[in-house]
C-alpha positions, 0 to 999 in steps of 0.5 A: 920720571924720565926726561922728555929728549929735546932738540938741543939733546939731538943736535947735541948727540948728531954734532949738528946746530939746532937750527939744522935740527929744526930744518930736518924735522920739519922738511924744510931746506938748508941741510943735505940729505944725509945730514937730514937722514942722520938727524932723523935716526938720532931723534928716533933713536932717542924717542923724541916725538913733536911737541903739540902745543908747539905745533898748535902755534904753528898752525901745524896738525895736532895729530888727533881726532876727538870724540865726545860722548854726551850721555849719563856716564851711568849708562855706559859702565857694561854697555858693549856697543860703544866698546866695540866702536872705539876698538875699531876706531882706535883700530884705524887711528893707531896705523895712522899714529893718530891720538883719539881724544875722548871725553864724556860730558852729561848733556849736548850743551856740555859737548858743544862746549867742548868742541869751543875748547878743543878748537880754540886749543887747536887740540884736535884735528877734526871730530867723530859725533855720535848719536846724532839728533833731530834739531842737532845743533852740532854740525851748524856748529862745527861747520862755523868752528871750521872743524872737520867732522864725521857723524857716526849713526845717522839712519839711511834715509828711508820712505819719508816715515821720519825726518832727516836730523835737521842739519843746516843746508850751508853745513856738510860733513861727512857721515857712517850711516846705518839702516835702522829701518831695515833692521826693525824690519827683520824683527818685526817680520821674525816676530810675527812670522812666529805668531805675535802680535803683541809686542813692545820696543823698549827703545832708547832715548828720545830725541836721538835720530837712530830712536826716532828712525826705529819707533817709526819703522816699527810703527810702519812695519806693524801697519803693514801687517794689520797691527795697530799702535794699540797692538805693537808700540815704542816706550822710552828709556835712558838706555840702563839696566835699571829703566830697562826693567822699570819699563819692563815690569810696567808693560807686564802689569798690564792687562792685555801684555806683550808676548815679545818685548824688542830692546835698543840694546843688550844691557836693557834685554838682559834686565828684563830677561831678569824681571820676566824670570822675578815674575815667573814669567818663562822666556820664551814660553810666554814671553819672546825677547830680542835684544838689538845689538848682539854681544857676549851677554846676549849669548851668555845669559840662558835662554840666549838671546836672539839678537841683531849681529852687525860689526860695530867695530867695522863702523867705528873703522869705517868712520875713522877711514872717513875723518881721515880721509877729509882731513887728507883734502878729500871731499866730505862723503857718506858711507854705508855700514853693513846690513846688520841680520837677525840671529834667532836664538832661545829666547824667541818661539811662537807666543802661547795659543791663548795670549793671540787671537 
C-alpha cells in the first residue's frame, strides 16, 4: 500500500520548513505568495489531501455530510428510489468535493445513535434525513447536536387532511418537500375516470409522513368522488416484495375485490403483477395496477406498468444544494420538488362492466 504523502514529504520536496508548509496549507500569514503557490503545487503534485481527524481537532470542517437509512436492510437490495436519490446527491457532493457518509441501521433509535456518534466524532459537517415521521424525534435532536440538517420528503402542507410531522417550534432545519397529495390526486382522478370504483393502495409503512400524507389523500380524494373507506381503502407494508404480495393476494381473496391496486412503489407493483398473473387474474383485464414511482422494472415487466414519473435524482440535488448551502452561512429553507405526473401505461384500462356498479 502506498505511503500517504506528509507534510514533512513536501517541505522535503519544496526546500521549505514545515512550519512554512502549515501556513500555506491552512491560509494563514508568514510566507509570501510565491512560496505559498510553490508549496501548493508540490502538495497537488504529490496528492496530499488534509487529514480529518486532524481537522476535527481543529474545529475545522470535516468535509462531509451524513446520511443514515433507518429501515430493514432487506427492503432495500432492488428498490430504485433510494438509488436514484444518492445518484443525485452524490451528483452535487462531488462538484463540491464533499465526501457523503452513508450508514443503514434497523431502527430510528439506532440512526439517532449515530448522529450522537458522528457529532462527538465531528465526522460530519451536517446531515440529509430521510423518511421523515409523525412525532420525529430527529430534528429536536439535531437541533440540540447543533447539526446542520436537510429533511428530504416531508409533504407540502395540504388542506389540513393529515398533520404536519411534529417538529419542535424552537427547531429549524431546512427541508425538500414533495406533493404526495397531488400525486394521489392524479391516481385517483386516472382510475376513476376509467370506471373503478374499487381500489386499494397498498402503501408503505406506517408512521412515515410521506404514508400518512398519502392514505389520507387517498381517503379524501375517494370522498370527493362518492367512494366511501368500504369502496377504496389504504393497507400497510414494509415497502418489500415479499408484503407486497402477501398484501396483494389478501385483498384478492376477498369477496367483493378491488379492480385497481396503487403500490408506494415499483418493487411491490411488480410482485403483485406477479401474484395477480399466479391466480389467473389478467393485468388489466380485470385488475389495473399502477405503481407510485416510475423505474426500468415498471417499463420492463409486461403489461407496463403505469406509473408516477418524477426526478428523484433531482430531489436528492435538490437537497444536497440545500445542506450545502446552510453549511455556507445561509439561512435554513424550503425547497419544492417538481410535480411528479402519471404515466398511463398497459397495466391500467377500464375494469370489466360486472365488477362496477
Amino acid at each position: 500500500m502506498a505511503r500517504r504523502p506528509t507534510i514533512k514529504d513536501i517541505a522535503r520536496q519544496a526546500g521549505v520548513s514545515e512550519s512554512a508548509v502549515s501556513f500555506a496549507l491552512n491560509d494563514r500569514p508568514g510566507v509570501s505568495q510565491d512560496t505559498r503557490a510553490r508549496i501548493r503545487r508540490v502538495a497537488e503534485e504529490l496528492g496530499w489531501q488534509p487529514n480529518s481527524a486532524a481537522r476535527a481537532l481543529s474545529g475545522e470542517r470535516s468535509g462531509a455530510v451524513g446520511l443514515v437509512l433507518a429501515r430493514p436492510a432487506h427492503t432495500l437490495g432492488v428498490e430504485s428510489f433510494f438509488l436514484q436519490l444518492v445518484s443525485g446527491i452524490q451528483e452535487v457532493l462531488s462538484a463540491a468535493r464533499t465526501a457523503l457518509l452513508f450508514q443503514v441501521v434497523e431502527d430510528i433509535d439506532a440512526e439517532c445513535a449515530v448522529y450522537r456518534r458522528w457529532w462527538a466524532e465531528r465526522r460530519v459537517d451536517g446531515v440529509l434525513v430521510v423518511d421523515p415521521r409523525m412525532r420525529d424525534p430527529r430534528p429536536a435532536l439535531l437541533g440540540e447536536l447543533g447539526l446542520p440538517a436537510v429533511t428530504i420528503g416531508e409533504p407540502e402542507p395540504a388542506d389540513g387532511s393529515s398533520p404536519a410531522p411534529e417538529v419542535p417550534e424552537a427547531v429549524v432545519v431546512s427541508s425538500v418537500r414533495a406533493d404526495d397529495a397531488g400525486a394521489m390526486a392524479q391516481v385517483l382522478d386516472h382510475l376513476h375516470g376509467l370506471g373503478h370504483r374499487r381500489i386499494v393502495h397498498i402503501a408503505g409503512l406506517p408512521g412515515l409522513a410521506h404514508t400518512v400524507r398519502r392514505m389520507d389523500s387517498l381517503r379524501t380524494e375517494a370522498a370527493r368522488r362518492g367512494l366511501g373507506p368500504d369502496q377504496v381503502r389504504s393497507v400497510v407494508t414494509d415497502y418489500s416484495d415479499a408484503e407486497g404480495a402477501a398484501a396483494t393476494r389478501r385483498v384478492l381473496a376477498e369477496p367483493q375485490p378491488p379492480t385497481a391496486l396503487v403500490y408506494d412503489n415499483d418493487v411491490m407493483a411488480v410482485a403483485g403483477s406477479a401474484v395477480a398473473a399466479e391466480l389467473g387474474i389478467p393485468v388489466p383485464g380485470r385488475l389495473s395496477v399502477v405503481a407510485w414511482d416510475d423505474s426500468a422494472l415498471c417499463r420492463v415487466t409486461h403489461p407496463r406498468l403505469t406509473a408516477l414519473v418524477r426526478d428523484t435524482a433531482g430531489f436528492g440535488r435538490l437537497a444536497a444544494e440545500e445542506l450545502l448551502a446552510v453549511l455556507a452561512g445561509g439561512p435554513p429553507g424550503v425547497r419544492i420538488s417538481e410535480q411528479p405526473r402519471l404515466e398511463p401505461r398497459e397495466s391500467t384500462a377500464p375494469p370489466p362492466a360486472h365488477t362496477e356498479s
